[in-house]
PyMOL Python script that loads the backbone (N, CA, C, O; Angstrom):
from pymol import cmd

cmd.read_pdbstr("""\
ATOM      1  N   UNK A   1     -51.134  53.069 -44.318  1.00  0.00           N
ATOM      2  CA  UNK A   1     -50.369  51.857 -44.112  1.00  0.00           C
ATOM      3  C   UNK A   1     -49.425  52.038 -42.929  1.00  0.00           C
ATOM      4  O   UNK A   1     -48.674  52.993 -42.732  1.00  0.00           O
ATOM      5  N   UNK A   2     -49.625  50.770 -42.051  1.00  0.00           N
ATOM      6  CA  UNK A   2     -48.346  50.915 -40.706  1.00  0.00           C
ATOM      7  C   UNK A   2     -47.637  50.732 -41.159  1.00  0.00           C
ATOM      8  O   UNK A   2     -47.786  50.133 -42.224  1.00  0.00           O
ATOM      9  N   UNK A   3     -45.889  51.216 -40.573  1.00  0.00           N
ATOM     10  CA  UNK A   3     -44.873  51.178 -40.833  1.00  0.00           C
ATOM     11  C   UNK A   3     -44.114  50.433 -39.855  1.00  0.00           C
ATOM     12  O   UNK A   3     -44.125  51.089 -38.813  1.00  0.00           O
ATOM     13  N   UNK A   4     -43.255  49.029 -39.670  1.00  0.00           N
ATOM     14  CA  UNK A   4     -42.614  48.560 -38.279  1.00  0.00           C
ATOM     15  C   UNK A   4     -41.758  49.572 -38.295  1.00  0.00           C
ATOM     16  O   UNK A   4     -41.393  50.256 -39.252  1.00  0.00           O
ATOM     17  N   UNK A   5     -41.320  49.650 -36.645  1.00  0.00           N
ATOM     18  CA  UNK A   5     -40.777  50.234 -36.190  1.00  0.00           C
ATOM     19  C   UNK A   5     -39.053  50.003 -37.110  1.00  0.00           C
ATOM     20  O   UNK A   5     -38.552  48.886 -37.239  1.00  0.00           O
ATOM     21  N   UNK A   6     -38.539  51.002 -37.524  1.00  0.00           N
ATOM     22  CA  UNK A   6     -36.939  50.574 -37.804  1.00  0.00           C
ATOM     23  C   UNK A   6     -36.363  51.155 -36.985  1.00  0.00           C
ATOM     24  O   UNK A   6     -35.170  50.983 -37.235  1.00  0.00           O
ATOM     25  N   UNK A   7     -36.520  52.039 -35.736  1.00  0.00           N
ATOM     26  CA  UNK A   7     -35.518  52.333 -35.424  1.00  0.00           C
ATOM     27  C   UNK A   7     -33.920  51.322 -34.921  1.00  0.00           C
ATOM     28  O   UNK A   7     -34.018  50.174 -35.353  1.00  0.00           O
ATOM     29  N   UNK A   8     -32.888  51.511 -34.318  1.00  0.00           N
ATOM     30  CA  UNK A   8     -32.146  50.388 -34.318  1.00  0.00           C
ATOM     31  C   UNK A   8     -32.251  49.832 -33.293  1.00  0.00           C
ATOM     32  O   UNK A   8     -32.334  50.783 -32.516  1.00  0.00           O
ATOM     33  N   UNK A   9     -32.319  48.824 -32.623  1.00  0.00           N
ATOM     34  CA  UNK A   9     -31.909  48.714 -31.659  1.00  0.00           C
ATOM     35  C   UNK A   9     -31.283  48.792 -30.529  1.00  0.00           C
ATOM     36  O   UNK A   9     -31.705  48.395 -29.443  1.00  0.00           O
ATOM     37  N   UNK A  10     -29.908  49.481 -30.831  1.00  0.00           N
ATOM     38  CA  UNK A  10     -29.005  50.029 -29.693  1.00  0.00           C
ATOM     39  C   UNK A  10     -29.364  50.973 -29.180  1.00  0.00           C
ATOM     40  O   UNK A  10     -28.969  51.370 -28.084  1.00  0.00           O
ATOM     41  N   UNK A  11     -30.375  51.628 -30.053  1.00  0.00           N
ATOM     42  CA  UNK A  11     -30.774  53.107 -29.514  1.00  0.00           C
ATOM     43  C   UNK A  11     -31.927  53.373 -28.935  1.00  0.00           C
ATOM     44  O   UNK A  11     -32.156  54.431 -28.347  1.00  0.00           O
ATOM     45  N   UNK A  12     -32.889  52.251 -29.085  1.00  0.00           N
ATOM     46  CA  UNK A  12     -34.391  51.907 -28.430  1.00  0.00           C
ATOM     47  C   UNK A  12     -34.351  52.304 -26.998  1.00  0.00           C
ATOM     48  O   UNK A  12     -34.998  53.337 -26.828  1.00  0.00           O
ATOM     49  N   UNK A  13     -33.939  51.947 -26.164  1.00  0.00           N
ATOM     50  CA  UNK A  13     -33.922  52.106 -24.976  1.00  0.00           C
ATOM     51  C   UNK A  13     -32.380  52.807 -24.593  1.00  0.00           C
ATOM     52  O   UNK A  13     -31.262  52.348 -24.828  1.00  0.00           O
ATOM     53  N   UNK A  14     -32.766  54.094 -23.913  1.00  0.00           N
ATOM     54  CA  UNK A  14     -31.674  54.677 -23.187  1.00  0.00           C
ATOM     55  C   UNK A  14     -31.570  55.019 -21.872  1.00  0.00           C
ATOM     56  O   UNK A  14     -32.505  55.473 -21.212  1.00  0.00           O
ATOM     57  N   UNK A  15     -30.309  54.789 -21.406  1.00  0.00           N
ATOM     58  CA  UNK A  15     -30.234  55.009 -19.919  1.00  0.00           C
ATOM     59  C   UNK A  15     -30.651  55.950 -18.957  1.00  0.00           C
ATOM     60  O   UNK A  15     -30.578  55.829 -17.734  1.00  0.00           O
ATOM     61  N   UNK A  16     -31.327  57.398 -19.950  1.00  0.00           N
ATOM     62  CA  UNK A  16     -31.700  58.227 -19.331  1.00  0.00           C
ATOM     63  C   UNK A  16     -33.617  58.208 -19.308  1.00  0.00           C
ATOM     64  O   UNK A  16     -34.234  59.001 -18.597  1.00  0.00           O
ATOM     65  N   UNK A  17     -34.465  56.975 -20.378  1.00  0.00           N
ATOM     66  CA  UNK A  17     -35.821  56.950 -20.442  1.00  0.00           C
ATOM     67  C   UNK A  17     -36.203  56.604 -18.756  1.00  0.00           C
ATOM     68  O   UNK A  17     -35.397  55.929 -18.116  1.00  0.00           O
ATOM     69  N   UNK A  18     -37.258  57.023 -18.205  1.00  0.00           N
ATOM     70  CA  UNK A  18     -37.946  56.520 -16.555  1.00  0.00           C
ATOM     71  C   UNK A  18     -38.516  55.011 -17.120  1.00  0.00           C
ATOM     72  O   UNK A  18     -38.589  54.662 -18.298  1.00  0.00           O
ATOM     73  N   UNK A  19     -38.774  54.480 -16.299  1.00  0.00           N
ATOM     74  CA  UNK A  19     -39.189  52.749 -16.840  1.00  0.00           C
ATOM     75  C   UNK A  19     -40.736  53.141 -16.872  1.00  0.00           C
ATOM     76  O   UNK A  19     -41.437  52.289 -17.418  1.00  0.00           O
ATOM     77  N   UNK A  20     -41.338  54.164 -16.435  1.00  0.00           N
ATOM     78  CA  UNK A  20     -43.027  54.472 -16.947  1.00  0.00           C
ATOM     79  C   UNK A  20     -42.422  54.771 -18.621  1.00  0.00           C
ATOM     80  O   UNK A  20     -43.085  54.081 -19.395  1.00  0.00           O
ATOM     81  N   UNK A  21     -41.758  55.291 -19.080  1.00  0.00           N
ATOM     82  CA  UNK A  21     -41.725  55.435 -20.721  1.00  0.00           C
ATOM     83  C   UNK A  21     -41.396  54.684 -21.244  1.00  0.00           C
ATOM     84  O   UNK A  21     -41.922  54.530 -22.347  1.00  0.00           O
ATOM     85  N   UNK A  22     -40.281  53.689 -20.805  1.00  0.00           N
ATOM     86  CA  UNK A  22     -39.731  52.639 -21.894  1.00  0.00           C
ATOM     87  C   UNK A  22     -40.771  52.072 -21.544  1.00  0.00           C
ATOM     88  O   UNK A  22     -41.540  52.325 -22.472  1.00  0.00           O
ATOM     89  N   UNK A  23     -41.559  51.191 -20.483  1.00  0.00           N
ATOM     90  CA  UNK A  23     -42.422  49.912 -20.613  1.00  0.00           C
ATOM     91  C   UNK A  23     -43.854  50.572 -21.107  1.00  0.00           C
ATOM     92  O   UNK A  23     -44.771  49.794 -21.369  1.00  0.00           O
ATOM     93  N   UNK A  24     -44.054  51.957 -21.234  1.00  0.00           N
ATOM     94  CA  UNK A  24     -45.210  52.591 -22.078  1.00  0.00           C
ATOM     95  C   UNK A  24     -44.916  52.464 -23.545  1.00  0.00           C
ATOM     96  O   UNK A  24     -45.917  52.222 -24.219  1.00  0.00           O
ATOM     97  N   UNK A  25     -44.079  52.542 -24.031  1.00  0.00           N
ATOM     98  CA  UNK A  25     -43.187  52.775 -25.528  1.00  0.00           C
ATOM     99  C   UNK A  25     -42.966  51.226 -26.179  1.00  0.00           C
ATOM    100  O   UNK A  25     -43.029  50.819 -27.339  1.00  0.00           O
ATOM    101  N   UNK A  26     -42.624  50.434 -24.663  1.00  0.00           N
ATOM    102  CA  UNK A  26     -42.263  48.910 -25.141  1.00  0.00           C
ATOM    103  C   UNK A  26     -42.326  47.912 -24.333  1.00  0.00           C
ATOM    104  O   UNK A  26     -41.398  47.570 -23.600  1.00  0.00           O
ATOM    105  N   UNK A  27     -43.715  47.219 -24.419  1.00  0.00           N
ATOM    106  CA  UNK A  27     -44.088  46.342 -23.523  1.00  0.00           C
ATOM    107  C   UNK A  27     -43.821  45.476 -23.309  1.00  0.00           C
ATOM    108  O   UNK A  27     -44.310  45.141 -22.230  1.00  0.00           O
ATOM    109  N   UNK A  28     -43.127  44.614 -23.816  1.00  0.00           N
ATOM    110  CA  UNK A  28     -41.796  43.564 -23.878  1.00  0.00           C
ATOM    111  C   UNK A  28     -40.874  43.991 -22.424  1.00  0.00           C
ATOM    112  O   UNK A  28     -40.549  43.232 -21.511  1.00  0.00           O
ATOM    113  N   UNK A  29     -40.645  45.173 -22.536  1.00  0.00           N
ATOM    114  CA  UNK A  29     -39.717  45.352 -21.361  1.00  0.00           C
ATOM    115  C   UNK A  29     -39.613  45.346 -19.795  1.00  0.00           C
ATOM    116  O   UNK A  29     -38.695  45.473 -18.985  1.00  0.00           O
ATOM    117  N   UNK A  30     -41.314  45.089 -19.719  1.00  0.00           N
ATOM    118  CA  UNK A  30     -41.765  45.106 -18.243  1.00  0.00           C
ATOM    119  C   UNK A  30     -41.115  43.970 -17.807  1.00  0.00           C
ATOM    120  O   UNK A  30     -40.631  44.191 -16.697  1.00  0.00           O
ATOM    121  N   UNK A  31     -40.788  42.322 -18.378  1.00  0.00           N
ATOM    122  CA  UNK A  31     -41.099  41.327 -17.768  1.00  0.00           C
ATOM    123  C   UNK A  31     -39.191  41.506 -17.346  1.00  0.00           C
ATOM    124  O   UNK A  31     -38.719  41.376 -16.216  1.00  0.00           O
ATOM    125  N   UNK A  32     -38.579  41.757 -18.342  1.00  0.00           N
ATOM    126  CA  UNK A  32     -37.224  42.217 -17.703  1.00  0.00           C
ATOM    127  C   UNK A  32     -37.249  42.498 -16.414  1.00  0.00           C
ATOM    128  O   UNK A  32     -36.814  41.894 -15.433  1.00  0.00           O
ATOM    129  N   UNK A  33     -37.887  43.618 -16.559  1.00  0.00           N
ATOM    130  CA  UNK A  33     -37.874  44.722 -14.956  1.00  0.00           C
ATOM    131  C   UNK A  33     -38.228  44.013 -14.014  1.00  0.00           C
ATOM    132  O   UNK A  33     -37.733  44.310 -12.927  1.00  0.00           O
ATOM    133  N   UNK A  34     -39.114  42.933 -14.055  1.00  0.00           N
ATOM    134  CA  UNK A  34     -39.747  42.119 -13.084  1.00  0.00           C
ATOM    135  C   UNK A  34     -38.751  40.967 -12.225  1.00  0.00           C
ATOM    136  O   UNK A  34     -38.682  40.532 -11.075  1.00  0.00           O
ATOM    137  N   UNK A  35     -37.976  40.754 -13.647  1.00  0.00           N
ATOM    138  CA  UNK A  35     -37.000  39.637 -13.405  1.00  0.00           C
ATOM    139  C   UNK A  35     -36.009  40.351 -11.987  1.00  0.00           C
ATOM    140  O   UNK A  35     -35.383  39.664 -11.180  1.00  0.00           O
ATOM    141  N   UNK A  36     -36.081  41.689 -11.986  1.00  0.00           N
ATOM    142  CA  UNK A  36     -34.878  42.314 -11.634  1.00  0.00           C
ATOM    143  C   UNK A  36     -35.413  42.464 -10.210  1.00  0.00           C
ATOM    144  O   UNK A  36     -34.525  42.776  -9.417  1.00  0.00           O
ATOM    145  N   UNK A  37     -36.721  42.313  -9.637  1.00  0.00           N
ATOM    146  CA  UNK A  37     -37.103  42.648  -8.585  1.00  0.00           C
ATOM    147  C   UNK A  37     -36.053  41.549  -7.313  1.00  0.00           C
ATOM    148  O   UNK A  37     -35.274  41.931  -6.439  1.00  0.00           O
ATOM    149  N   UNK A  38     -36.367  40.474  -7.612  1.00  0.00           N
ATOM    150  CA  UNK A  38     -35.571  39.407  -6.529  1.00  0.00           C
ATOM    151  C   UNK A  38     -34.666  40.221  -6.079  1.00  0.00           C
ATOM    152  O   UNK A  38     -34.890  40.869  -5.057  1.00  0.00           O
ATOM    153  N   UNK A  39     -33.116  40.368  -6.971  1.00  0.00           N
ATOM    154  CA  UNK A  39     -32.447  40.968  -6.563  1.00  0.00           C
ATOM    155  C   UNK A  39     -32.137  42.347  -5.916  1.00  0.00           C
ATOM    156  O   UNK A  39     -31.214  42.621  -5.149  1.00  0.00           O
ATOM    157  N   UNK A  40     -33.204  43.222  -6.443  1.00  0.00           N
ATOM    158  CA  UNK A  40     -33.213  44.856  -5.853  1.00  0.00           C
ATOM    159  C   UNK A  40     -33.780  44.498  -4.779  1.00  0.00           C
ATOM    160  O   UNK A  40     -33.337  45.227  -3.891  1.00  0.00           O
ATOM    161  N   UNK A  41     -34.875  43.427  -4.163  1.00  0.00           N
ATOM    162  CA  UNK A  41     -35.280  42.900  -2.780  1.00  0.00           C
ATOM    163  C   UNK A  41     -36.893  44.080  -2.747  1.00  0.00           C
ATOM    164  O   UNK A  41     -37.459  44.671  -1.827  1.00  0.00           O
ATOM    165  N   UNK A  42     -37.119  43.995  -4.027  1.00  0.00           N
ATOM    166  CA  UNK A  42     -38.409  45.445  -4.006  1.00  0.00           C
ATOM    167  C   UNK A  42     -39.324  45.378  -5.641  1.00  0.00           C
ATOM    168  O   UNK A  42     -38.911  44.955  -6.721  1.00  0.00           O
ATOM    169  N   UNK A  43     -40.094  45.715  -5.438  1.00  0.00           N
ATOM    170  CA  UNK A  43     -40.635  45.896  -7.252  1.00  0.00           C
ATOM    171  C   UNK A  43     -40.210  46.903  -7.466  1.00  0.00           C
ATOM    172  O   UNK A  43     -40.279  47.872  -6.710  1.00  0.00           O
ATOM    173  N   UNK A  44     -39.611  46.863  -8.693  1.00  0.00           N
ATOM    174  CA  UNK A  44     -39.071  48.094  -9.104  1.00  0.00           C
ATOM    175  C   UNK A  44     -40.138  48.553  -9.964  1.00  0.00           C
ATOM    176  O   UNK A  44     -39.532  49.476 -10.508  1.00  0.00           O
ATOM    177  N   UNK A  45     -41.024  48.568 -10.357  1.00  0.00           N
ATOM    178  CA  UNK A  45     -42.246  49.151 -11.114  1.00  0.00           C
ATOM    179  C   UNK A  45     -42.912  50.011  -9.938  1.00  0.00           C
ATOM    180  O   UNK A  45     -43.300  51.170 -10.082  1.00  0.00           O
ATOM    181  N   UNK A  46     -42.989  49.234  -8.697  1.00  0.00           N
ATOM    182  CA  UNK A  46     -43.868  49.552  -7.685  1.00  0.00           C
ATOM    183  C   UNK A  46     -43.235  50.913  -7.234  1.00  0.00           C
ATOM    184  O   UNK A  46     -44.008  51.871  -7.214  1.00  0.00           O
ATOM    185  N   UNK A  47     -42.065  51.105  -6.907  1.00  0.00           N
ATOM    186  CA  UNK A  47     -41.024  52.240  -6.097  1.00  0.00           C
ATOM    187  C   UNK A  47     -40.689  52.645  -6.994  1.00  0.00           C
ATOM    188  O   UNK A  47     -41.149  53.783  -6.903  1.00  0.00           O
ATOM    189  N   UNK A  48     -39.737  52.570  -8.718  1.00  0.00           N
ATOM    190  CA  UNK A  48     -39.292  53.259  -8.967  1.00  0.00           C
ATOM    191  C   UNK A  48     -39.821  53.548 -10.558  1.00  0.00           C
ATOM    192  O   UNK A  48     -39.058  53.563 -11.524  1.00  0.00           O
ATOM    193  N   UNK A  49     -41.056  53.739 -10.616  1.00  0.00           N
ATOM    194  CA  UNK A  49     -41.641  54.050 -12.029  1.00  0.00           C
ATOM    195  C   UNK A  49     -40.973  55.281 -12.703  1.00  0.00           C
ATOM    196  O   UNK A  49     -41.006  55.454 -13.921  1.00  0.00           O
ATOM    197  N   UNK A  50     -40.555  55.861 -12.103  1.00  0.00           N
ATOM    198  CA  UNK A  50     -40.256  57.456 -12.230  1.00  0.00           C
ATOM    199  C   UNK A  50     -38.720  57.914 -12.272  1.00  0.00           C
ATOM    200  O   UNK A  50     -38.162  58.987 -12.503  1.00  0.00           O
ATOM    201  N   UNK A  51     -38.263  56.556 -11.930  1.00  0.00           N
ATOM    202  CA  UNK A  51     -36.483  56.769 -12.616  1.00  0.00           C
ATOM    203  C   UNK A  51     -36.182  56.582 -13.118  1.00  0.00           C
ATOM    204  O   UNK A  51     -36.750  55.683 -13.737  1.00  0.00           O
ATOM    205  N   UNK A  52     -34.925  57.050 -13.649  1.00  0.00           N
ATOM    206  CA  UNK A  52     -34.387  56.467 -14.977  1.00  0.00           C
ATOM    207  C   UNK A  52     -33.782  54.785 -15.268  1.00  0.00           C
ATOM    208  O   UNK A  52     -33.646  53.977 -14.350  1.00  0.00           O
ATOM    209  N   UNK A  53     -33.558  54.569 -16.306  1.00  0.00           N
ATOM    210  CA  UNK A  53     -33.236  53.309 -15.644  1.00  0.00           C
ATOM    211  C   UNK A  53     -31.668  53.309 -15.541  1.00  0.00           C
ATOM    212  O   UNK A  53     -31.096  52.279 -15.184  1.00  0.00           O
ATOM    213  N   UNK A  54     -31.137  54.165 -15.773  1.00  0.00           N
ATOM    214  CA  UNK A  54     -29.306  54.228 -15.332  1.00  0.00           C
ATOM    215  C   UNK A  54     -29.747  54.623 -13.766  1.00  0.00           C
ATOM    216  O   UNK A  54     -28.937  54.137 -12.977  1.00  0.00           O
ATOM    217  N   UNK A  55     -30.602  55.225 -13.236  1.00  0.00           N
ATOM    218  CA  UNK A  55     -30.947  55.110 -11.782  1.00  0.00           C
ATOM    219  C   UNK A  55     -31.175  53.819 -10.926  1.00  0.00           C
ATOM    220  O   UNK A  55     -30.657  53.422  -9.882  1.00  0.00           O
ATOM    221  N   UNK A  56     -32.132  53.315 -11.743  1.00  0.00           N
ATOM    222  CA  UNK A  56     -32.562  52.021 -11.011  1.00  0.00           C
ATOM    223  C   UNK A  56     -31.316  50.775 -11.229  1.00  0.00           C
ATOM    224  O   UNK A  56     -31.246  49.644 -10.748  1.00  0.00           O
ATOM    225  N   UNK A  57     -30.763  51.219 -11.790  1.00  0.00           N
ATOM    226  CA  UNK A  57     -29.345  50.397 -11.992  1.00  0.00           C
ATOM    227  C   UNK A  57     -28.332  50.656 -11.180  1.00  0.00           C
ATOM    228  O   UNK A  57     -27.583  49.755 -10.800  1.00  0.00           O
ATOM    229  N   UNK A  58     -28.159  52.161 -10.747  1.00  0.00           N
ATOM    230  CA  UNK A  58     -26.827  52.185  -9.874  1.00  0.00           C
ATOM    231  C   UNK A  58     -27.804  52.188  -8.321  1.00  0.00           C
ATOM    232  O   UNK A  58     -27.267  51.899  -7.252  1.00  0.00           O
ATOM    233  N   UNK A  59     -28.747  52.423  -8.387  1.00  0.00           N
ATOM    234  CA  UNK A  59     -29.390  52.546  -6.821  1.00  0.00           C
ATOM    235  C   UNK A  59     -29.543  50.799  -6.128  1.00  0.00           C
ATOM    236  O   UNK A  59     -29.578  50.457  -4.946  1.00  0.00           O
ATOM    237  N   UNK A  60     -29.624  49.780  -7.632  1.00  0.00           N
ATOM    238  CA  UNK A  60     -30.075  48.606  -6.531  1.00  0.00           C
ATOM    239  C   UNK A  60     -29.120  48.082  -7.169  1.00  0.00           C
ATOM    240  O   UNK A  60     -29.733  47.059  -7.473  1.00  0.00           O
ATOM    241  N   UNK A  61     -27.831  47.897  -7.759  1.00  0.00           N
ATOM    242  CA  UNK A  61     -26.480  47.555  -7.642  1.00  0.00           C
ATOM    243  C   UNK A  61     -26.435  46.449  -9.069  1.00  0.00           C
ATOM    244  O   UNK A  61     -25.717  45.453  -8.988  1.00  0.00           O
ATOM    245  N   UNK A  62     -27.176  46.685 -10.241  1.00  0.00           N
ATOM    246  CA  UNK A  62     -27.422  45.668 -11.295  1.00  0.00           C
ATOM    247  C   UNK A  62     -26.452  46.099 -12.294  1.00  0.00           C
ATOM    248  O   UNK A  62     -25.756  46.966 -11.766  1.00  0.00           O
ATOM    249  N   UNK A  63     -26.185  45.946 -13.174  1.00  0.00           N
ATOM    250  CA  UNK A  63     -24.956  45.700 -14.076  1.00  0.00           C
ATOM    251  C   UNK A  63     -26.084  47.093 -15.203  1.00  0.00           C
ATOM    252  O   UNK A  63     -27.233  47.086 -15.645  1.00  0.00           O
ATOM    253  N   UNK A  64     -25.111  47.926 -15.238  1.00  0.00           N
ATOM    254  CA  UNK A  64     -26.487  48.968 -16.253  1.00  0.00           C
ATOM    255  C   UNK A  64     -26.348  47.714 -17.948  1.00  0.00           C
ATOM    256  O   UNK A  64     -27.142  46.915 -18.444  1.00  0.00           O
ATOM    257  N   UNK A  65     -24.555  48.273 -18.418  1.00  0.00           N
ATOM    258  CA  UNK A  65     -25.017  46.991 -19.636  1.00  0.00           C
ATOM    259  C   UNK A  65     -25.734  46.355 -19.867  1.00  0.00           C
ATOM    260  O   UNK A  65     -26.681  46.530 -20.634  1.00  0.00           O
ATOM    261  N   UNK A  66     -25.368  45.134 -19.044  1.00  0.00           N
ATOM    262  CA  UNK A  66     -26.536  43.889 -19.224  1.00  0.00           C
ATOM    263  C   UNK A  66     -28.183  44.330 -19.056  1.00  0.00           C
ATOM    264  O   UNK A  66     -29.176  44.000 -19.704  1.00  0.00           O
ATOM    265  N   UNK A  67     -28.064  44.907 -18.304  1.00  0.00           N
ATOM    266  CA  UNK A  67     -30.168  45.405 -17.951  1.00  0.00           C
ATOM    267  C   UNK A  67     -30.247  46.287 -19.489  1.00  0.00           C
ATOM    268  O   UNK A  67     -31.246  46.228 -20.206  1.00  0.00           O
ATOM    269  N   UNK A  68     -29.203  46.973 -19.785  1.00  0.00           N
ATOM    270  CA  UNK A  68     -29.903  48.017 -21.787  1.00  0.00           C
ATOM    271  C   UNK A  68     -30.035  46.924 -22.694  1.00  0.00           C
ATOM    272  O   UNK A  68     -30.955  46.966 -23.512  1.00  0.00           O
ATOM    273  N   UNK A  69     -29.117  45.779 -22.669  1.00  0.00           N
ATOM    274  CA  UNK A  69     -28.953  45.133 -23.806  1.00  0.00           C
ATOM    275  C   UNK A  69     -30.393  44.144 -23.647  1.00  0.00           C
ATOM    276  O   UNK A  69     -31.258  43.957 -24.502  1.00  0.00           O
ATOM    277  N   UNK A  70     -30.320  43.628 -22.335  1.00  0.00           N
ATOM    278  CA  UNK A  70     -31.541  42.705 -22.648  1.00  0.00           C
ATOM    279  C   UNK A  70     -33.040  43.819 -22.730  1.00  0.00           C
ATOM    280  O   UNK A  70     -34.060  43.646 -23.397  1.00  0.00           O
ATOM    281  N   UNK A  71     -32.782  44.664 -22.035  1.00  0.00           N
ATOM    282  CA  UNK A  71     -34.218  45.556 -22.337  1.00  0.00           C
ATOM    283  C   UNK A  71     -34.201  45.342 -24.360  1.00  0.00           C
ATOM    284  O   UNK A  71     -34.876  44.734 -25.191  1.00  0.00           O
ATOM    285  N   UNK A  72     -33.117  46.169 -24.359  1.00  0.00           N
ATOM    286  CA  UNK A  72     -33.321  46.611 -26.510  1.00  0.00           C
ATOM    287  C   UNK A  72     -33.759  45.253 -26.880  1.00  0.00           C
ATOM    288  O   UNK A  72     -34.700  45.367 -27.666  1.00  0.00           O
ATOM    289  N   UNK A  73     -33.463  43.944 -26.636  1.00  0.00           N
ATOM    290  CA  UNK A  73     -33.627  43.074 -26.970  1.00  0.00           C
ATOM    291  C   UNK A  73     -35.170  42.287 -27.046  1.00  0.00           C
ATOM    292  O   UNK A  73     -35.503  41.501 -27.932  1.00  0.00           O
ATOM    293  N   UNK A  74     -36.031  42.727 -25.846  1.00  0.00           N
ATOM    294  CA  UNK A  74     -37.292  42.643 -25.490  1.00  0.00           C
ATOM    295  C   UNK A  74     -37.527  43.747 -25.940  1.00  0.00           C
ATOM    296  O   UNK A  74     -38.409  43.856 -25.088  1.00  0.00           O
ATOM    297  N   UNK A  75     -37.583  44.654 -26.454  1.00  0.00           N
ATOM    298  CA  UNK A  75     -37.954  45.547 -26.782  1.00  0.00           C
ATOM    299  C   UNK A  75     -38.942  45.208 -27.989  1.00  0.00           C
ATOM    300  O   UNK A  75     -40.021  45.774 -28.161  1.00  0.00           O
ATOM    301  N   UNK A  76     -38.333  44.046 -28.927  1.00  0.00           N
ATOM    302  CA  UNK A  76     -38.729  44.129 -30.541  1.00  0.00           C
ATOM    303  C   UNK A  76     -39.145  42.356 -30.411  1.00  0.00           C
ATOM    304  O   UNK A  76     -39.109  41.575 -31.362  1.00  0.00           O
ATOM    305  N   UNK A  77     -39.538  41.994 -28.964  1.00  0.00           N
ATOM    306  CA  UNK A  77     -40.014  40.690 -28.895  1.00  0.00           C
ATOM    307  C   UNK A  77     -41.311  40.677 -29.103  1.00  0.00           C
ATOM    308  O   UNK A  77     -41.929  39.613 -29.084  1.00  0.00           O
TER     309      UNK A  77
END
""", "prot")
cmd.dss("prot")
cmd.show_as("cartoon", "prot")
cmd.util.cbc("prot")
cmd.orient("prot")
């Protein structure tokens, strides 16, 4: 028998996962990341699969908060 996921939410996504693991782990979270491209002026899937996302947050100038909370949030969409 499957079990849903319980872990909690606050803790689903952390600032130190690369966005290849969270959007491997939780596919909900890609379309976030996508949203975020306009503003970084780049795909961030495309350039930065391989950082963390407290990286891709202080490198293209996005609010880290707001980008964890709505990730955890898509996370369990």
């Amino acid at each position: 028998m499957m079990t849903k996921n319980t872990e909690p939410e606050n803790e689903t996504i952390r600032p130190e996962m690369t966005l290849l693991d969270m959007v491997a782990q939780y596919p909900g979270t890609e379309q976030v990341i996508r949203s975020r491209d306009e503003q970084a002026g780049k795909c961030l899937l495309c350039t930065a699969l391989f950082d963390s996302v407290e990286q891709v947050a202080r490198d293209n100038g996005l609010d880290l908060d707001v980008l964890l909370e709505e990730l955890r949030i898509a996370a369990f969409r």
